[in-house]
N, CA, C and O of each residue as an XYZ file, in Angstrom:
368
protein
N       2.362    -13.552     -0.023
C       1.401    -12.503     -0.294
C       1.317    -11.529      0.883
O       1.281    -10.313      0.695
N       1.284    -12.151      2.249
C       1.195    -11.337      3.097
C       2.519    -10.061      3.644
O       2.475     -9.113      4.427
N       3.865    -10.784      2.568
C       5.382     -9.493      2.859
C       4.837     -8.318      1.209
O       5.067     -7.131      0.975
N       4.151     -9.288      0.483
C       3.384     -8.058     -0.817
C       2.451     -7.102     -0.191
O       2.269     -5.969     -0.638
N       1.902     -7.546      0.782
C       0.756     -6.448      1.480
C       1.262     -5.461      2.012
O       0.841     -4.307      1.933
N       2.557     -5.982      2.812
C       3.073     -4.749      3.540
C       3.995     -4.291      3.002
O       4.991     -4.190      3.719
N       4.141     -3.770      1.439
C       4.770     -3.395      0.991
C       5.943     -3.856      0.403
O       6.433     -3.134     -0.465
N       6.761     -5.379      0.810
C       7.692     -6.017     -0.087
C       7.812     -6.211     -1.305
O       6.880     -5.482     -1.645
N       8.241     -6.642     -2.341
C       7.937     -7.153     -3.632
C       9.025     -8.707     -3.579
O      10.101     -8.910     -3.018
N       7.984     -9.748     -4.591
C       8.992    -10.765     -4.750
C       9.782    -10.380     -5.585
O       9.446     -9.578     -6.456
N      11.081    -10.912     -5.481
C      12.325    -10.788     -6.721
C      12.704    -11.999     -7.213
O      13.779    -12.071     -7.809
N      11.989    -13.012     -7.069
C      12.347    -14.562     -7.215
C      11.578    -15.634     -6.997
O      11.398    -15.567     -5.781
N      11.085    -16.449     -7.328
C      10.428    -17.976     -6.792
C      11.466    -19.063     -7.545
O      12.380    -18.875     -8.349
N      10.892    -20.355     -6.897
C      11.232    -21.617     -7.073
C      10.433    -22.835     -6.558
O      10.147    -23.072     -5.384
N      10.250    -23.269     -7.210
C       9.321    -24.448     -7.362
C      10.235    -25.540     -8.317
O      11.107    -25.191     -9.113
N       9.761    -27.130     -8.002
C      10.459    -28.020     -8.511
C       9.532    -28.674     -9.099
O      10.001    -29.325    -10.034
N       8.089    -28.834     -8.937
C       6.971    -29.511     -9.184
C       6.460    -29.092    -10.295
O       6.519    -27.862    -10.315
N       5.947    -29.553    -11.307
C       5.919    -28.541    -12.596
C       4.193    -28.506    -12.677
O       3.744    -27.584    -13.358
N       3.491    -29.157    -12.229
C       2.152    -28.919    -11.719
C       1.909    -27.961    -10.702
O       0.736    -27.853    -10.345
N       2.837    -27.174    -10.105
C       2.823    -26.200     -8.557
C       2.960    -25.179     -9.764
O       2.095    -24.394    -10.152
N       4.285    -25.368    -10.289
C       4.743    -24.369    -11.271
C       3.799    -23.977    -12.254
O       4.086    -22.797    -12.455
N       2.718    -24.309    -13.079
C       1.607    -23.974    -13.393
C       0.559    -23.179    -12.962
O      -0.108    -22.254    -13.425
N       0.632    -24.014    -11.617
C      -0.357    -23.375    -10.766
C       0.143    -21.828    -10.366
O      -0.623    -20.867    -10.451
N       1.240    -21.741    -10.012
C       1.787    -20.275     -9.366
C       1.665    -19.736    -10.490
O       1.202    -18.599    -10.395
N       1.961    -20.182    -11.903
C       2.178    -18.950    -13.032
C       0.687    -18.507    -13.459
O       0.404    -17.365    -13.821
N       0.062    -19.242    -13.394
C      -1.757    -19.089    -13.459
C      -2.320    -17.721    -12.364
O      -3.091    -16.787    -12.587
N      -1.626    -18.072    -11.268
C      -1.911    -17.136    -10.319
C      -1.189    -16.116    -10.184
O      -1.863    -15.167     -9.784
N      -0.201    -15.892    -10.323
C       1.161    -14.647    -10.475
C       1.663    -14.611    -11.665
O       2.710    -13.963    -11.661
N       1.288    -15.160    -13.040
C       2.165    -14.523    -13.898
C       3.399    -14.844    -14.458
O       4.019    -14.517    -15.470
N       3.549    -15.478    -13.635
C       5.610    -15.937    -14.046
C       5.970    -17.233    -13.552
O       5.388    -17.682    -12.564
N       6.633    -17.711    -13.983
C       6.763    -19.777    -14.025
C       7.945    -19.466    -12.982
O       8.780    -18.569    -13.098
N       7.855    -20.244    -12.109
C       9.168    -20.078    -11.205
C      10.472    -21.151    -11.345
O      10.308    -22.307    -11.736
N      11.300    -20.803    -11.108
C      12.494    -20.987    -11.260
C      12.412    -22.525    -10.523
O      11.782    -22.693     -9.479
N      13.217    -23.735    -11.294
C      13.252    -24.807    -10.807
C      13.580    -25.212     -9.427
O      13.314    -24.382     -8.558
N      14.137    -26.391     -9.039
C      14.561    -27.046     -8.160
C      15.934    -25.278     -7.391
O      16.645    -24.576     -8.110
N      15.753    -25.158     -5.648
C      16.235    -24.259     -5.144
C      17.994    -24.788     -4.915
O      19.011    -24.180     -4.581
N      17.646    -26.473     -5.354
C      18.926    -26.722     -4.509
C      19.835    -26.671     -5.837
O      21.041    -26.840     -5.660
N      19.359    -26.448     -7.201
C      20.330    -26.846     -8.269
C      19.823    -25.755     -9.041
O      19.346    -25.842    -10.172
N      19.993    -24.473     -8.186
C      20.169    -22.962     -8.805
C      21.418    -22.388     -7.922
O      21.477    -22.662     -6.724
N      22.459    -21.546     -8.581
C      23.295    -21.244     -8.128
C      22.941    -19.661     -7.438
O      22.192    -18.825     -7.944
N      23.558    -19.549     -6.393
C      23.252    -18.631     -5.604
C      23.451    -17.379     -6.158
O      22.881    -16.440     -5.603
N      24.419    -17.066     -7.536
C      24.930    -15.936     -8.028
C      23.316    -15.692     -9.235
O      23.262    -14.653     -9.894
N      22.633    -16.318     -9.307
C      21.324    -16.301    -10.181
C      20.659    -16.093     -9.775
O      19.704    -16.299    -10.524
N      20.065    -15.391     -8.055
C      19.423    -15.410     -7.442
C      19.525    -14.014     -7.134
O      20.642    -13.506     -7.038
N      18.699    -13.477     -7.003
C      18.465    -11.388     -6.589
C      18.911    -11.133     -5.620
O      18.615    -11.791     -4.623
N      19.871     -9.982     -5.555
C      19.946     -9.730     -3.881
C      18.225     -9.584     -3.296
O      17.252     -9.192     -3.939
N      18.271     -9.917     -2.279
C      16.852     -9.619     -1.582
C      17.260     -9.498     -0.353
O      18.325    -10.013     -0.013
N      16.472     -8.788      0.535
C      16.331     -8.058      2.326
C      15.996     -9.543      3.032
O      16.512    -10.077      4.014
N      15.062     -9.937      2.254
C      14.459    -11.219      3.013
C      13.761    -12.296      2.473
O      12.918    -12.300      1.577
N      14.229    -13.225      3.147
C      14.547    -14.682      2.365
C      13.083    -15.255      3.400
O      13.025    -15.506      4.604
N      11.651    -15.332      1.934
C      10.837    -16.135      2.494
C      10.676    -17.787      1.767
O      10.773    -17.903      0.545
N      10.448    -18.902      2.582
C      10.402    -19.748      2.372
C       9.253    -20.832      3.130
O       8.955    -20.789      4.324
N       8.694    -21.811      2.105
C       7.956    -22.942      2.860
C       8.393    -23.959      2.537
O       8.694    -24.007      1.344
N       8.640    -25.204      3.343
C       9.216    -26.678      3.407
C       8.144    -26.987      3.833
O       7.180    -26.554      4.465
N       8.730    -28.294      3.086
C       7.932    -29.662      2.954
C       7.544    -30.225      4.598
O       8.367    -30.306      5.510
N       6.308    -30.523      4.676
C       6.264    -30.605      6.033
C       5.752    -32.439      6.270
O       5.538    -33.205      7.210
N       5.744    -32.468      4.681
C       5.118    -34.272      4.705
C       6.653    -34.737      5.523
O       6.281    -35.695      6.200
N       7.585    -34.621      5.694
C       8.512    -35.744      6.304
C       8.582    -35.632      8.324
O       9.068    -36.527      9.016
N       8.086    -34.574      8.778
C       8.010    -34.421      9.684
C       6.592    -34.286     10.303
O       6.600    -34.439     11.524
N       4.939    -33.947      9.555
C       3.577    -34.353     10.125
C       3.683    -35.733     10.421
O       4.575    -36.536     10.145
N       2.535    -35.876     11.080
C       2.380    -37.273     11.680
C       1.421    -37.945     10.221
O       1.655    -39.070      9.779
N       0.838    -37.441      9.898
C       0.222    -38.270      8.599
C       1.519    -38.267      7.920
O       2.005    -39.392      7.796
N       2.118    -37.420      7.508
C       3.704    -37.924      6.531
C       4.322    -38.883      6.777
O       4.747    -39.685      5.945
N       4.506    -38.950      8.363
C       5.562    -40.040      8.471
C       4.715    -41.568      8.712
O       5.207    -42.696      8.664
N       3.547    -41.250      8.934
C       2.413    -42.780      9.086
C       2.838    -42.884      7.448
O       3.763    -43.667      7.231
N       2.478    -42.441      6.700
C       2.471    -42.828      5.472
C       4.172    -43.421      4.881
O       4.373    -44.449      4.234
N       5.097    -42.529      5.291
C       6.013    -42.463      4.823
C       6.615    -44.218      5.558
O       7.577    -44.832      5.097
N       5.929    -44.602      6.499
C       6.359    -45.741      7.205
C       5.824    -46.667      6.856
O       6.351    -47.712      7.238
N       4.680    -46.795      6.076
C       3.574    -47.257      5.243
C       4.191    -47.762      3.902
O       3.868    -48.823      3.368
N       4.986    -47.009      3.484
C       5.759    -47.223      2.203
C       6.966    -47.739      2.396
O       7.499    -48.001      1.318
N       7.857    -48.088      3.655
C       9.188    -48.291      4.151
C      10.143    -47.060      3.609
O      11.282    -47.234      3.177
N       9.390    -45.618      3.721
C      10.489    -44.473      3.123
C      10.926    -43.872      3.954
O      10.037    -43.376      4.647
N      12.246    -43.556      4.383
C      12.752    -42.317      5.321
C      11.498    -41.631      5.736
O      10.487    -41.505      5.045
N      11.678    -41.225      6.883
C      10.907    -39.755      7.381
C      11.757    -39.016      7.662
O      12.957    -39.224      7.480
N      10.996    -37.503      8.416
C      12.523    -36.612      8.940
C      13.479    -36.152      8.615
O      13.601    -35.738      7.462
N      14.376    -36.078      9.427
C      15.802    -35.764      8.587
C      16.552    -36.528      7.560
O      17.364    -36.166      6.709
N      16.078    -37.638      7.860
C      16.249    -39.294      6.934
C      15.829    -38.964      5.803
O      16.390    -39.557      4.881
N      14.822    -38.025      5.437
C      14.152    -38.302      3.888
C      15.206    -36.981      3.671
O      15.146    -35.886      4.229
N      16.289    -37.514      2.568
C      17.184    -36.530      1.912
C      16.600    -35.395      0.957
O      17.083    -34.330      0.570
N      15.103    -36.166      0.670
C      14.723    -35.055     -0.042
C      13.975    -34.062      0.425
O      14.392    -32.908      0.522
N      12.734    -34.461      0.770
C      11.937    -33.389      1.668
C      12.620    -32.728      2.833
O      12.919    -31.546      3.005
N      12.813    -33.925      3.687
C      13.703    -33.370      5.005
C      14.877    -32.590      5.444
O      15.095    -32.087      6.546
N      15.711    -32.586      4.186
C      16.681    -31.721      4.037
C      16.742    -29.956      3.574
O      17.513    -29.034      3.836
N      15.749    -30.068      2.928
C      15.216    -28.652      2.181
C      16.086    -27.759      2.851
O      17.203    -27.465      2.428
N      15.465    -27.222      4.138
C      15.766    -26.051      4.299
C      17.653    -25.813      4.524
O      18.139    -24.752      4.133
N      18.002    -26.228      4.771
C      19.257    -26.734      5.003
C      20.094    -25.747      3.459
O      20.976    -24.902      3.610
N      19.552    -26.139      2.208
C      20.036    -25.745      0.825
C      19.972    -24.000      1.170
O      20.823    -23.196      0.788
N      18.893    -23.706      1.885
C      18.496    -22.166      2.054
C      19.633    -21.526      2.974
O      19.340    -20.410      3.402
N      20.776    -21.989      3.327
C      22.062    -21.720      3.983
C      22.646    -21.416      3.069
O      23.237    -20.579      3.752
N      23.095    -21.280      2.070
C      24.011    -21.062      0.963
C      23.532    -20.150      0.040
O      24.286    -19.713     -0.828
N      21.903    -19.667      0.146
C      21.314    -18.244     -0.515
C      21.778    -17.308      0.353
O      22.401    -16.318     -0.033
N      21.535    -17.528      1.468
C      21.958    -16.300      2.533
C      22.781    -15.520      2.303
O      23.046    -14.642      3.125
């Protein structure tokens, strides 16, 4: 919201959570595009600038108390959360 203030426009979302995905279309209008890592990069808008938020449960300290709590990866270890941004190399 704050690259919409200064004039940007989005050309794209993605969300994997289909309860997030509700929520964003409730609030903006438009259901966003699934999972980022199993959309192909040619389906994706040219855009100036690539904003993004990751998962921060595998690297907070409550994430990984918990995540150690459950015997699950933390960090770079959790392939799923922890890897995220990593997929955002191949939109570029």
């Amino acid at each position: 919201m704050a690259f919409e203030k200064a004039g940007c426009k989005c050309v794209f979302s993605s969300e994997w959570d289909r309860f997030a995905q509700q929520t964003y279309e409730a609030n903006f209008g438009e259901k966003p595009h699934g999972d980022i890592r199993k959309i192909p990069s040619s389906e994706i808008p040219d855009h100036d600038i690539l904003v993004a938020g990751f998962p921060c449960q595998p690297f907070s300290i409550s994430g990984i108390t918990k995540k150690n709590a459950l015997g699950k990866p933390h960090g770079f270890d959790d392939q799923t959360q922890g890897t995220l941004f990593l997929a955002l190399n191949t939109i570029v």
